[in-house]
C-alpha positions as MATLAB code, in Angstrom:
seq = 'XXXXXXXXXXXXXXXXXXXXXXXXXXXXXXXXXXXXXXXXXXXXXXXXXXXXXXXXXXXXXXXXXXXXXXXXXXXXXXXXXXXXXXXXXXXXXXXXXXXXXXXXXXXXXXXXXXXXXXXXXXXXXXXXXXXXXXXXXXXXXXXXXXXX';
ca = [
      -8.591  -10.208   -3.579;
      -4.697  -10.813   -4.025;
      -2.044   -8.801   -2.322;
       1.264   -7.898   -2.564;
       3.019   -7.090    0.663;
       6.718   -6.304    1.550;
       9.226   -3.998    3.863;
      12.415   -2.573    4.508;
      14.617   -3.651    7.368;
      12.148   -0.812    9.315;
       8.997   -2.192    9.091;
       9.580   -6.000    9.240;
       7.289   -6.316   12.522;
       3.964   -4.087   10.947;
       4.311   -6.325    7.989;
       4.180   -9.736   10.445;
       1.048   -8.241   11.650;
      -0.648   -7.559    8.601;
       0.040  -10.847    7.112;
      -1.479  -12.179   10.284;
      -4.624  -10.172    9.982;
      -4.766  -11.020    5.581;
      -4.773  -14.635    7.169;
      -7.573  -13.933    9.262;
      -9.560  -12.420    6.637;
      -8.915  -14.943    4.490;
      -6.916  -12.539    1.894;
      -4.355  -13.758   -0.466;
      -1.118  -13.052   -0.067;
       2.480  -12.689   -1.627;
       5.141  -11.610    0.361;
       8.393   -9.793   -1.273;
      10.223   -9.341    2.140;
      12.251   -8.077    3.370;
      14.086  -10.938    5.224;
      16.742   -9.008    7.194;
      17.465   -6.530    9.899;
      20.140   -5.124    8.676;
      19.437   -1.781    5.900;
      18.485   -1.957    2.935;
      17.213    0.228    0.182;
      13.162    0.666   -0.090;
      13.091    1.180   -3.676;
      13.811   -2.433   -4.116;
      10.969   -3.554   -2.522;
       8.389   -0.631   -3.028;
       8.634   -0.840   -6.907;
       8.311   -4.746   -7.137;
       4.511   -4.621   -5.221;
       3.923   -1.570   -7.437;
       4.839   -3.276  -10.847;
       2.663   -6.602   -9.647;
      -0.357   -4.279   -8.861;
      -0.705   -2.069  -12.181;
       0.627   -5.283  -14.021;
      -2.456   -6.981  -12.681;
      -0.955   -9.966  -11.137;
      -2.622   -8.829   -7.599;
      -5.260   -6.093   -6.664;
      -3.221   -4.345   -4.117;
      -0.566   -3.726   -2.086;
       1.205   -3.192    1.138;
       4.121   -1.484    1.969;
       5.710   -0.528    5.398;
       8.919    0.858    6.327;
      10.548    3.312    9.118;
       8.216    5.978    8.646;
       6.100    5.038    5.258;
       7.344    8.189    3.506;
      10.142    6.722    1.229;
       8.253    3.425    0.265;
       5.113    5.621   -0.600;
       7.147    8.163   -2.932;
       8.924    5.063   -4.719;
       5.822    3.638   -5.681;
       4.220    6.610   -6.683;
       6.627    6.349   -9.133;
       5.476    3.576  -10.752;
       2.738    5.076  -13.704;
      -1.024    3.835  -12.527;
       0.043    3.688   -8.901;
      -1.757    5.507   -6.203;
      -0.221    5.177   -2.841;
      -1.382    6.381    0.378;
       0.662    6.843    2.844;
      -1.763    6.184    6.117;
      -1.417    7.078    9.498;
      -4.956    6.814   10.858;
      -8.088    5.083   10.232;
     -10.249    7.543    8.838;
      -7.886    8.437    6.031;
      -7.555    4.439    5.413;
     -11.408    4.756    4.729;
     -11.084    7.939    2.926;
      -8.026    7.064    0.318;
     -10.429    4.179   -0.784;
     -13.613    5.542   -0.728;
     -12.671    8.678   -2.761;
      -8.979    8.022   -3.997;
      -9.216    4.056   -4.837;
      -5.824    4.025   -3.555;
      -3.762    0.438   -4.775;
      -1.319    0.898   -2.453;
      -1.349    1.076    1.498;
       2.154    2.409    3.078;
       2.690    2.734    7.056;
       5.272    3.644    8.523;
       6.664    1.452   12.034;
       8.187    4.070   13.779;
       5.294    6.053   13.501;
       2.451    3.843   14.181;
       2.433    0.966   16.554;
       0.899   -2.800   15.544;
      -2.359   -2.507   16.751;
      -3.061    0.929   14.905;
      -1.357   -0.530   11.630;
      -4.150   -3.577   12.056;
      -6.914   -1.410   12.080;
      -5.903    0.805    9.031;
      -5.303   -2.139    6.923;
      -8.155   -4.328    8.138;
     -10.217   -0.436    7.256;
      -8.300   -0.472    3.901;
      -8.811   -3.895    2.705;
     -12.765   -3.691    3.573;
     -13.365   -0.746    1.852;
     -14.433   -0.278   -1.694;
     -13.783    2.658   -4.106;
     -17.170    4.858   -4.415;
     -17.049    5.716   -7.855;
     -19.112    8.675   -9.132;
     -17.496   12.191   -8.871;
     -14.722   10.618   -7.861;
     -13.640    8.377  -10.937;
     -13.393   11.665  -12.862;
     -11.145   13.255  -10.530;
      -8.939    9.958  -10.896;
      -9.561   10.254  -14.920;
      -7.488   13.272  -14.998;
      -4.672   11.412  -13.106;
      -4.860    8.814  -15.704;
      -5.243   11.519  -18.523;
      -2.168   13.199  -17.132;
       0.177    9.923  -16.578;
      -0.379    8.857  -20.273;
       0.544   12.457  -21.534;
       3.514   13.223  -19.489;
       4.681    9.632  -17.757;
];
């Protein structure tokens, strides 16, 4: 597996951690930043992991910024994205299982490090159950080539 990680200027530290646990799981990597602490605009990093994931160049990505909310809607924007924003552990489980989520956001001021570890380390592990589900994601599909 190959992922794409990157944050704002708000979630810098969550995204240190989770490129120390994709090292301990042995997980490929690419990091598009952030490389600051001063602001700047989510969008510009959000979209890039989104275009690399439905253009195939890695399997999925990782975004975190102040509170997850505004990296998760600008990669939702991207057609064949589905981004979870992901507060807890279950719903890590949960948005792959039955959602095959491709993108994992988190948001710093909402979770601390050792919470955002366990919801990726849950995310990455976890495989997409197919069956009922993949026609449920069919009509996503269905609807993002008719109206995207």
């Amino acid at each position: 597996m190959k992922v794409a990680i990157a944050s704002d200027h708000g979630g810098i530290n969550i995204r240190e951690e989770i490129k120390q646990l994709m090292d301990e799981l042995k997980i490929d990597y690419t990091d598009l930043g952030c490389e600051c602490d001063t602001s700047v605009d989510y969008p510009d990093y959000a979209i890039p992991v989104a275009e690399k994931v439905v253009n195939g160049e890695v399997d999925r990505g990782i975004l975190v910024c102040g509170t997850g909310i505004g990296m998760s809607i600008a990669a939702n924007k991207v057609k064949g994205i589905r981004c979870a924003l992901v507060h807890d552990v279950f719903s890590a489980k949960v948005t792959r299982e039955h959602n095959d989520s491709n993108i994992l956001a988190m948001g710093e001021r909402v979770i601390g490090p050792g919470l955002a570890r366990e919801i990726a380390k849950m995310w990455l592990t976890t495989e997409f159950e197919g069956g009922r589900h993949e026609t449920r994601l069919g009509k996503i599909t269905h609807y993002e080539k008719k109206h995207l």
